[in-house]
C-alpha positions as CSV (number, residue, x, y, z in Angstrom):
1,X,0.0,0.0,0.0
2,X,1.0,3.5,-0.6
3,X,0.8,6.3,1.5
4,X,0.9,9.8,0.3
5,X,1.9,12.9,2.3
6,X,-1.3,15.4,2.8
7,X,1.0,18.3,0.9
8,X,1.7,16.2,-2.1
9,X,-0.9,18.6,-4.2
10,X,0.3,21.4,-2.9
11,X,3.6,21.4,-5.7
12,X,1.0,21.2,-8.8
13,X,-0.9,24.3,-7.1
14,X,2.0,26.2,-5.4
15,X,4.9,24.9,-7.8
16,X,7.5,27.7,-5.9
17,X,10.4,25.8,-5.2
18,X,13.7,27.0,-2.8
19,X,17.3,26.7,-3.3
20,X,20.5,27.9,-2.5
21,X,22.9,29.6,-4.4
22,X,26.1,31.3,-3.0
23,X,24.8,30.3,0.4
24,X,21.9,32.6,-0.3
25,X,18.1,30.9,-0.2
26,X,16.6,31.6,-3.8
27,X,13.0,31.1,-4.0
28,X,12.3,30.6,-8.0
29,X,8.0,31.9,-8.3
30,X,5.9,30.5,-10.8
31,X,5.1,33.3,-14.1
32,X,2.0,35.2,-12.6
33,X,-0.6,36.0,-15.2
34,X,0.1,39.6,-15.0
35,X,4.1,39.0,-16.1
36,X,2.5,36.4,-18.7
37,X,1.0,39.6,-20.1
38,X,4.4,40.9,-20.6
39,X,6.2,37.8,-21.4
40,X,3.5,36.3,-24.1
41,X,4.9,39.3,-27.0
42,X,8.2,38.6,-26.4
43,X,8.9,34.1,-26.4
44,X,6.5,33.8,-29.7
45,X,10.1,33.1,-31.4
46,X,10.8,30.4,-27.8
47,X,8.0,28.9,-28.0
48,X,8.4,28.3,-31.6
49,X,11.2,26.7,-31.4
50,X,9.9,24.1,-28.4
51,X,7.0,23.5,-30.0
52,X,9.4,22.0,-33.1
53,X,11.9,20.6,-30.5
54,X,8.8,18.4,-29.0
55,X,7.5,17.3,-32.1
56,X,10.4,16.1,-34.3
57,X,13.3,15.1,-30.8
58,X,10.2,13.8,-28.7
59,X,10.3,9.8,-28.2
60,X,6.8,9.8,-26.9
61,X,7.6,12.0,-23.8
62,X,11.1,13.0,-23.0
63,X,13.1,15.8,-24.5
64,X,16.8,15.5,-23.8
65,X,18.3,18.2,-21.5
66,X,21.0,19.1,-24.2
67,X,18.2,20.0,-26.7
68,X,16.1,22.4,-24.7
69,X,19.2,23.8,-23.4
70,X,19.7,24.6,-27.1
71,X,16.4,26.3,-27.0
72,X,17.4,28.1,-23.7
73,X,20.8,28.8,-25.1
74,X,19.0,30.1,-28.7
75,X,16.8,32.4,-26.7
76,X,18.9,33.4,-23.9
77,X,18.5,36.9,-23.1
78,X,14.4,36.5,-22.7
79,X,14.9,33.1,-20.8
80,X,17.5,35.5,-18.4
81,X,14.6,38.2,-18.5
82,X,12.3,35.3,-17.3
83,X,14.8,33.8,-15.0
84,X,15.1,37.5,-13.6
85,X,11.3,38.1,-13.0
86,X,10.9,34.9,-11.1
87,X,13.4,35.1,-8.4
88,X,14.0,38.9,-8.0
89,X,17.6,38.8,-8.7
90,X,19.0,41.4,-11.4
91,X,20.1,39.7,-14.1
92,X,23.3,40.8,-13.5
93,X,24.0,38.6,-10.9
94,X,22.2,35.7,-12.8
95,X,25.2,36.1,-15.4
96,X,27.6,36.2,-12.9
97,X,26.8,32.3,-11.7
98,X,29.3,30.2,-12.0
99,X,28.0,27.3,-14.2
100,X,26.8,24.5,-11.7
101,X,25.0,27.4,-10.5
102,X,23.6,28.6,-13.3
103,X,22.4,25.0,-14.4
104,X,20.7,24.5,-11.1
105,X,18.7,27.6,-11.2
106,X,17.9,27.4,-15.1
107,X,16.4,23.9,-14.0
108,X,14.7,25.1,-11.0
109,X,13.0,27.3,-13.4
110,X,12.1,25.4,-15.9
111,X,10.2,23.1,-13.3
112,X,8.6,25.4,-11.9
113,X,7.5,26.9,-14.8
114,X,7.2,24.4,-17.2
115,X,3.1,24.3,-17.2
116,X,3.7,28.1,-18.2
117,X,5.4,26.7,-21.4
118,X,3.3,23.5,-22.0
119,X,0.3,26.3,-22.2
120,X,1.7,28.5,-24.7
121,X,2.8,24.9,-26.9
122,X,-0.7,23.9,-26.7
123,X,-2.4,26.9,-27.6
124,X,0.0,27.1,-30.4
125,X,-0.5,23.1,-31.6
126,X,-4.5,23.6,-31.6
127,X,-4.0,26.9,-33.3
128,X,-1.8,25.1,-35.7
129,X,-4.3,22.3,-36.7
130,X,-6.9,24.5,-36.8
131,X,-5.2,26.6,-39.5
132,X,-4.4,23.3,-41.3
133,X,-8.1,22.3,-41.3
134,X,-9.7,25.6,-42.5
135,X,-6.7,25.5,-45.3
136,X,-7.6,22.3,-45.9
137,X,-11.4,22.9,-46.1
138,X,-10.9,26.5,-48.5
139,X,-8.9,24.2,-50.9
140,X,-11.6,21.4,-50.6
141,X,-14.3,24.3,-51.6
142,X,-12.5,25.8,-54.4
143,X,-12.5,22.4,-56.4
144,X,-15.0,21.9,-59.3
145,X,-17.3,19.6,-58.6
């Protein structure tokens, strides 16, 4: 039998997660809908390029780290800006982390935030295949019967 801690729900509704960096306690916040506002003009290009990632690297349902970090690296300075928004730091001293520490934080973002993401590639898919079906349709109308 397996027994589940009462708080185990609480990481899908509260996904904030804690960790230290330069002996400093850095809590990474999940993208409020009011920074989404900001943030949905500026990753269309991100978001793009994850939505391919997923559907040609994708073997059913992971992604390896080294391609998204391709994305990541590809659209650094808004996944800094991001990175930035979510913990308070100035992105100054987000550059300034040594790698390991850089690595650790990116990922603690990306976990945290990775419904954020999944959102905006799902939106975009259904947006997608509707597109291909009204295409689809015009063309199917236009033929002579």
């Amino acid at each position: 039998m397996t027994t589940q801690k009462p708080d185990d729900g609480l990481d899908t509704i509260l996904p904030d997660s804690d960790i230290e960096i330069r002996h400093e306690t850095i809590t990474v916040t999940e993208i409020t809908f009011l920074q989404s506002l900001t943030l949905d003009p500026l990753i269309g290009p991100m978001i793009a390029d994850m939505k391919t990632l997923f559907a040609e690297e994708a073997d059913g349902e992971t992604v390896s780290y080294q391609a998204m970090a391709a994305v990541f690296g590809k659209h650094a300075d808004i996944l800094l800006q991001m990175i930035a928004m979510t913990t308070g730091k100035p992105r100054e001293w987000i550059e300034s982390l040594s790698d390991a520490d850089g690595q650790l934080l990116t990922m603690t973002f990306w976990t945290v935030n990775q419904g954020f993401f999944t959102r905006r590639l799902v939106i975009e898919t259904m947006a997608s295949s509707v597109q291909a079906e009204e295409h689809r349709q015009d063309g199917a109308m236009s033929l002579p019967h």
